[in-house]
C-alpha positions in Angstrom: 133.8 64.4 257.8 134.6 60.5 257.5 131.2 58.2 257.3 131.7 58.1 261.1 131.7 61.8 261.6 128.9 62.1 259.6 126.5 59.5 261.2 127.1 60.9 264.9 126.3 64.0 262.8 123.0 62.6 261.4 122.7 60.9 264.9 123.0 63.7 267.2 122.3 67.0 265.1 118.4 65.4 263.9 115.4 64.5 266.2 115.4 60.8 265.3 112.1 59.3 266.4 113.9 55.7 267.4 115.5 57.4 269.7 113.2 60.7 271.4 109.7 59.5 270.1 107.2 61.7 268.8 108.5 64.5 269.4 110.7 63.9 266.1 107.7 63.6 263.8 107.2 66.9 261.4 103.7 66.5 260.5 103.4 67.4 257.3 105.7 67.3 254.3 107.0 70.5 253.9 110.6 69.5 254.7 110.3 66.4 252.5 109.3 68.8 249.8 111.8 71.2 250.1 114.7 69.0 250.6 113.5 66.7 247.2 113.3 70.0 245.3 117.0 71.4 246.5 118.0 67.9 245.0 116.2 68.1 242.1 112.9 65.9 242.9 114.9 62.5 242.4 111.8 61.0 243.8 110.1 62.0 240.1 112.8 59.8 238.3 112.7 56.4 239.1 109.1 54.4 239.8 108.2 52.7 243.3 105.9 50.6 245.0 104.8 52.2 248.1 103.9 50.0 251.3 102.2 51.0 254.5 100.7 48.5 257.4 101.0 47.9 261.2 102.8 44.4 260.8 104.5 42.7 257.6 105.5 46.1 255.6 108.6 45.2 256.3 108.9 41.3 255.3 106.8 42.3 252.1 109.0 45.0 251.1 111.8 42.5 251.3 110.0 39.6 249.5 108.6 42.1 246.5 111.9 43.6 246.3 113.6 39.9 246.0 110.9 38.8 243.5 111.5 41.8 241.5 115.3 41.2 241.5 115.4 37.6 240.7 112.9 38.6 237.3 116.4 40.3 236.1 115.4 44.3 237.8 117.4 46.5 239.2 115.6 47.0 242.3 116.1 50.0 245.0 114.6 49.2 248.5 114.2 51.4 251.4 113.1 50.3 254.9 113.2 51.3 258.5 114.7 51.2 261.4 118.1 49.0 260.9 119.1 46.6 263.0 122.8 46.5 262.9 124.0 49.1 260.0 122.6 52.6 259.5 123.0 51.6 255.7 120.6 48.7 255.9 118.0 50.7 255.3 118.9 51.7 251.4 120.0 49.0 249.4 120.1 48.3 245.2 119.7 44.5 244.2 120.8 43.9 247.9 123.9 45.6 248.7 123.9 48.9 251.1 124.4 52.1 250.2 128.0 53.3 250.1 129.8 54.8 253.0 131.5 57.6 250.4 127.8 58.0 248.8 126.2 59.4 252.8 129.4 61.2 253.1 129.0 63.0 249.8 124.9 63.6 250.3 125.5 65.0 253.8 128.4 67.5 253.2 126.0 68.6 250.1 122.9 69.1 251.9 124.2 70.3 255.5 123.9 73.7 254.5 120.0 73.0 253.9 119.8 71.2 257.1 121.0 73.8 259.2 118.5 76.2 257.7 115.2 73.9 258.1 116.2 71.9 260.5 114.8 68.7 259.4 114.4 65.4 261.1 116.3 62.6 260.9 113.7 60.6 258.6 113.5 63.4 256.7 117.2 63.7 255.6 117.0 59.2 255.2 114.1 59.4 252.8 115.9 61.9 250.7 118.9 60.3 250.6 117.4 56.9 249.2 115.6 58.8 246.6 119.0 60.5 245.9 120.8 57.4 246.1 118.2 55.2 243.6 117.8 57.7 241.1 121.5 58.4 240.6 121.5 53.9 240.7 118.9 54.2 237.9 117.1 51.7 239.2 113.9 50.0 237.7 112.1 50.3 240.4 111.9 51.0 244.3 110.3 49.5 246.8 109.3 52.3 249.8 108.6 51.0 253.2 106.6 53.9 254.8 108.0 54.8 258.5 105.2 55.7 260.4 101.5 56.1 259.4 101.2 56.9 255.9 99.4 59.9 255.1 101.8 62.4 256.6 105.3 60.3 256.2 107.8 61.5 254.8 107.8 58.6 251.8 104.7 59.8 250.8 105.5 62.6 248.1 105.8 59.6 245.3 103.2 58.7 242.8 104.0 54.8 242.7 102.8 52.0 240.2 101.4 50.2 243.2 100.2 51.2 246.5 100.1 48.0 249.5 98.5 47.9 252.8 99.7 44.8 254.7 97.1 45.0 257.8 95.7 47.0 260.6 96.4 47.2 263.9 96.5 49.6 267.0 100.1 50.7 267.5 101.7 54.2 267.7 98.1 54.9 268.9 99.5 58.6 270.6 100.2 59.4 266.8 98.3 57.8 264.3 94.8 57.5 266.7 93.1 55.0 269.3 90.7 53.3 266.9 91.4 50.8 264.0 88.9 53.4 261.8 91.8 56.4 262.9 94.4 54.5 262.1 93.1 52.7 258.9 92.6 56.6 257.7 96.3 57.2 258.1 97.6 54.3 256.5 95.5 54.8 253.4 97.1 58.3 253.2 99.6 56.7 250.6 96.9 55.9 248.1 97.4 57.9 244.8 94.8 59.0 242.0 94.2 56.4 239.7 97.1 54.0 241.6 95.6 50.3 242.0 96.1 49.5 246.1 96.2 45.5 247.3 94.9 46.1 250.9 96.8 42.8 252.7 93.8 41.6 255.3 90.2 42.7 255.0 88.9 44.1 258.4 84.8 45.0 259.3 86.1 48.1 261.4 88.5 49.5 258.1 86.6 48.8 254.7 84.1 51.6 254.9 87.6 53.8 255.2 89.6 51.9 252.6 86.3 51.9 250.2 85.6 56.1 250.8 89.5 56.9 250.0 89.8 54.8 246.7 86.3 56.6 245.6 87.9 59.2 246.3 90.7 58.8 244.8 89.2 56.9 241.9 91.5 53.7 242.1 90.5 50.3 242.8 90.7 48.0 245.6 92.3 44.4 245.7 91.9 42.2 248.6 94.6 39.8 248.9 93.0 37.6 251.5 90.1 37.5 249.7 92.0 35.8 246.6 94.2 33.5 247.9 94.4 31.7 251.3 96.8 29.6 252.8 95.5 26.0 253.6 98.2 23.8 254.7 102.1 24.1 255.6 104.9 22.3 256.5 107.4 23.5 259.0 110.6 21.4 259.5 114.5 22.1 260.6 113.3 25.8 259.8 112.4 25.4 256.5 108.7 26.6 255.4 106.8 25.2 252.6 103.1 26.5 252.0 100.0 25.5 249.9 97.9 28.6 248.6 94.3 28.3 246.8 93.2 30.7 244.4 89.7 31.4 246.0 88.4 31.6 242.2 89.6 28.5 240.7 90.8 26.2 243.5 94.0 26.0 242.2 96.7 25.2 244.9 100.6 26.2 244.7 103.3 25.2 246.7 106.0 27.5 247.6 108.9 27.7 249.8 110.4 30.6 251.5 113.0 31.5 253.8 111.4 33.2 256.3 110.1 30.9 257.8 107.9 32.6 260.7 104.2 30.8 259.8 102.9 34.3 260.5 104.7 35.0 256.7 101.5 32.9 255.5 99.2 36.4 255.9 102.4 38.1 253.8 102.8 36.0 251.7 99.5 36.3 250.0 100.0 39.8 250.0 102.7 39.8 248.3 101.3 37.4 245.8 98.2 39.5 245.1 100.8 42.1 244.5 102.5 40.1 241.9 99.1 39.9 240.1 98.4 43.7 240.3 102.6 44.4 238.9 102.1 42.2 236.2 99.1 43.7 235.0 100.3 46.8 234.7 102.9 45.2 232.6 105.9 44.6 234.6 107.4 40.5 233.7 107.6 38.7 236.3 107.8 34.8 235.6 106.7 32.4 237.8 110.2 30.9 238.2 111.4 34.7 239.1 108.8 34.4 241.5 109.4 31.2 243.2 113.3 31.8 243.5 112.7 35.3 244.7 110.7 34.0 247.6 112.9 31.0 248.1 116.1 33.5 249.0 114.7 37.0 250.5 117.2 36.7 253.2 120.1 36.2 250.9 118.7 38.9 248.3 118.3 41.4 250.3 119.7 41.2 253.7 116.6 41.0 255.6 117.0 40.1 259.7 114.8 39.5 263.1 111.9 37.8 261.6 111.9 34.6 263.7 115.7 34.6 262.7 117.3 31.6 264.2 120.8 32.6 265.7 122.1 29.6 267.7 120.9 26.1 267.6 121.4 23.8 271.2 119.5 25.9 272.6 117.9 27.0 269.9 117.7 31.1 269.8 115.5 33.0 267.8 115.1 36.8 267.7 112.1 38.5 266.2 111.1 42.2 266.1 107.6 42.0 267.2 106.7 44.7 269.3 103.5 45.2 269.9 100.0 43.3 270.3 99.1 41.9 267.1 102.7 40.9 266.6 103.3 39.4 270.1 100.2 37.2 269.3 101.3 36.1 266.2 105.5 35.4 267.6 103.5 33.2 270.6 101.7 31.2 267.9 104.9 30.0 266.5 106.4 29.1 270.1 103.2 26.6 270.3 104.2 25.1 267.4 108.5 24.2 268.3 109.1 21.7 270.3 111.2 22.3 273.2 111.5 21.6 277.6 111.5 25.0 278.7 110.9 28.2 277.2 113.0 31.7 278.1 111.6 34.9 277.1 114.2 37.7 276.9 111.9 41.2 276.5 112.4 45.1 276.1 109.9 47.3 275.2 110.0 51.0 274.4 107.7 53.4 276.8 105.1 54.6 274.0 104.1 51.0 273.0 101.0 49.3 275.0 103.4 47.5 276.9 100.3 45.6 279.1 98.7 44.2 276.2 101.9 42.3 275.5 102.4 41.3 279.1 99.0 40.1 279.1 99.7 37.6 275.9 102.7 35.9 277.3 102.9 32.7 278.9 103.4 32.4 282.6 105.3 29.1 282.7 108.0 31.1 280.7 111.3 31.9 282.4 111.9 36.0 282.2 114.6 37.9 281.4 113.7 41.8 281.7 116.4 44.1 279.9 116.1 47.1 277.6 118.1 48.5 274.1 119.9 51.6 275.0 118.3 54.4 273.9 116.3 57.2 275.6 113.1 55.6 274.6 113.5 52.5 276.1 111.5 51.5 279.3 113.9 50.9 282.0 114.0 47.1 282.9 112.7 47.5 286.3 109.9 48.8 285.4 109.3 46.4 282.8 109.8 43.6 285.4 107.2 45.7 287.8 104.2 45.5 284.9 104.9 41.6 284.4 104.7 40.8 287.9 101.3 42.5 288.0 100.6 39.5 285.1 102.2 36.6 287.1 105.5 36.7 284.9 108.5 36.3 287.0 112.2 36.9 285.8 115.5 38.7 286.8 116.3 42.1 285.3 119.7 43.3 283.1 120.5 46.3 281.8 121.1 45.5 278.0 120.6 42.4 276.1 123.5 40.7 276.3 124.0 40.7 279.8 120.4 38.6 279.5 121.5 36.3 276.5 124.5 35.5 278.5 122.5 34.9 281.6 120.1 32.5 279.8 122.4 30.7 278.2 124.6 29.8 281.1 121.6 27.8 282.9 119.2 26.5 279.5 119.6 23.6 278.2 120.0 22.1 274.9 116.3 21.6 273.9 115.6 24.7 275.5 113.6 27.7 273.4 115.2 30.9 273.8 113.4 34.0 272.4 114.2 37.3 272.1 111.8 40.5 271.6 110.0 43.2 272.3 111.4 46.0 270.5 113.5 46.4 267.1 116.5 48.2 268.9 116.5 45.1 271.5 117.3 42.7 268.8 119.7 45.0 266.8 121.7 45.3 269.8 122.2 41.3 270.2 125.6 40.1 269.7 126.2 37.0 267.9 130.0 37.0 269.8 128.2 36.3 273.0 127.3 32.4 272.3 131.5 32.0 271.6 132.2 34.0 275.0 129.6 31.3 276.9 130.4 28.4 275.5 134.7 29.3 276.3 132.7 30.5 280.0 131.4 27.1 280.2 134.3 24.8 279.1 136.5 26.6 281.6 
């Protein structure tokens, strides 16, 4: 098979739970197992940091994995779901897994697929510990997919275990309480394997507190070490001030991501930092101020309040449920603009009403959907928001609505597009050439 063959393989031969939902989830990790062992438990060979949360895993998997880089590491880094490029989601020191490496891993293991029958995540999470311990790498960051406790990442023992935050999404699998959920996401703490838990909650430190007795490790919360007190947001560029809570001291440091809802991730990340280097990993603080000055062009991260066009300005960013709706709408009060355009998709297993009920009614709609069998058709989208006084015309894929928009905004117009990760990966950046030749003609 070429690498094309071989991803409509993956694609269509694997439940894939972007596409069909739960029904793809294997709960447990038999498969995980077995597969590792066929390859010779590459997992065991190469050390990791292992991060679970509702919101932020992703940015803090990409800022770790850029500090870590810029202090002179070979760093692996495995996320989910890509945007654009299956192979975004495996990377060393930034640069995507080979075409002829999938190729090679699939023919190999096909054989083993057909007899267990794994899922797609399943045969992904292999493959990047395949791929990092055949890279040698010094280290590997490990975004956990879903949960924690029964994903498929979590058959490592890592140096570092990180909780970003809790909140209630993918309630039909992980539970319908902030306690139920906390439980699963603290699934990925190890024996004796110090875990920085991102934002403290009432409802979750009784849960977090019983698993690391358990499990005799400590706790580190980041918010309670560092805060964020002022920043300065300018021609989308972000510059923050953090206090150390014990000494008062304040640094100043810039990153390139520049939604102000990175302030919660970035102290996670820091308190991180602290944890890696006292387990001995050097990490100066120059390392540390480049790597968070340049995630984006480290390690290829997207759709976190990722401006695409400027005149109107257009921003895409993956938030996709309530916790980050809220914090997506706190950054809209903040730009200055004349009208605002909301282009939204959601999938059907999200709680799509407690979005609807967080955006803004004076907002111009534009109700679409990515194309995938999850999805929740437009029309039906556009049916919920009426309900909460949000009125907009319906397309049936993304660009259709980006086209749409941007054929009656206006320069100093605010254009933003979310609701689901798929939605955004499926946004062409050709379309603002095609409108603009529309236009002049």
């Amino acid at each position: 098979m070429n690498y094309q063959e071989t991803i409509g393989y993956l694609y269509n031969a694997l439940p894939m739970f972007s596409r069909i939902g739960a029904a793809a989830i294997k709960k447990d990790l038999t498969n995980i197992e077995l597969l590792c062992k066929r390859l010779g438990d590459p997992h065991r060979k190469c050390k990791a940091i292992h991060i679970a949360g509702t919101n932020g895993k992703g940015s803090v998997s990409h800022m770790l994995a850029s500090v870590l880089q810029s202090a002179g590491y070979t760093v692996g880094l495995y996320t989910s779901p890509h945007l654009k490029d299956f192979r975004e989601r495996i990377r060393i020191n930034g640069t995507m897994i080979s075409e002829d490496f999938i190729i090679e891993f699939v023919e190999k293991v096909k054989p083993f697929i057909e007899e267990i029958a794994p899922s797609f995540f399943e045969i992904t999470v292999a493959l990047a510990f395949e791929y990092f311990s055949v890279g040698k790498v010094d280290i590997a960051v490990i975004e956990t997919g879903l949960g924690g406790r029964l994903d498929s990442t979590n058959i490592i023992v890592p140096e570092l275990c990180v909780i970003t935050n809790i909140g209630l999404d993918h309630v039909n699998i992980l539970g319908d309480t902030i306690e139920q959920i906390a439980f699963e996401k603290a699934g990925i703490i190890k024996e004796g394997v110090p875990a920085v838990i991102g934002e403290s909650h009432v409802l979750t430190e009784a849960v977090f507190a019983r698993v690391a007795l358990q499990k005799n490790t400590k706790l580190l919360y980041a918010d309670r070490k560092r805060y964020v007190d002022e920043y300065h947001y300018k021609d989308h560029d972000l510059t923050l001030s953090v206090v150390n809570t014990a000494t008062n001291e304040k640094k100043t440091i810039s990153l390139d991501l520049t939604g102000i809802y990175q302030s919660k991730n970035l102290v996670t990340v820091l308190a991180a930092i602290d944890e890696l280097r006292w387990l001995g990993w050097k990490i100066p603080e120059e390392a540390l101020r480049q790597g968070l000055k340049q995630v984006k062009k480290t390690t290829g991260l997207l759709g976190r309040w990722d401006v695409i066009h400027r005149q109107p300005l257009v921003v895409m960013d993956v938030a996709h449920n309530e916790d980050g709706m809220k914090q997506v709408l706190a950054q809209v009060e903040l730009m200055n603009y004349h009208d605002l355009h909301i282009i939204i998709g959601m999938v059907k297993d999200k709680d799509v009403e407690k979005v609807l009920e967080l955006l803004p009614p004076e907002a111009c709609y534009y109700f679409t959907k990515a194309q995938i069998p999850r999805a929740l058709p437009e029309h039906l989208l556009a049916q919920m928001a009426a309900q909460k006084g949000l009125a907009g015309n319906t397309y049936e894929d993304v660009n259709s609505a980006l086209q749409s928009c941007l054929q009656s905004a206006h320069a100093n117009d605010l254009v933003v597009i979310c609701g689901s990760v798929f939605l955004v990966g499926e946004v062409n950046p050709g379309i603002f050439a095609i409108v603009q030749t529309h236009i002049s003609n």
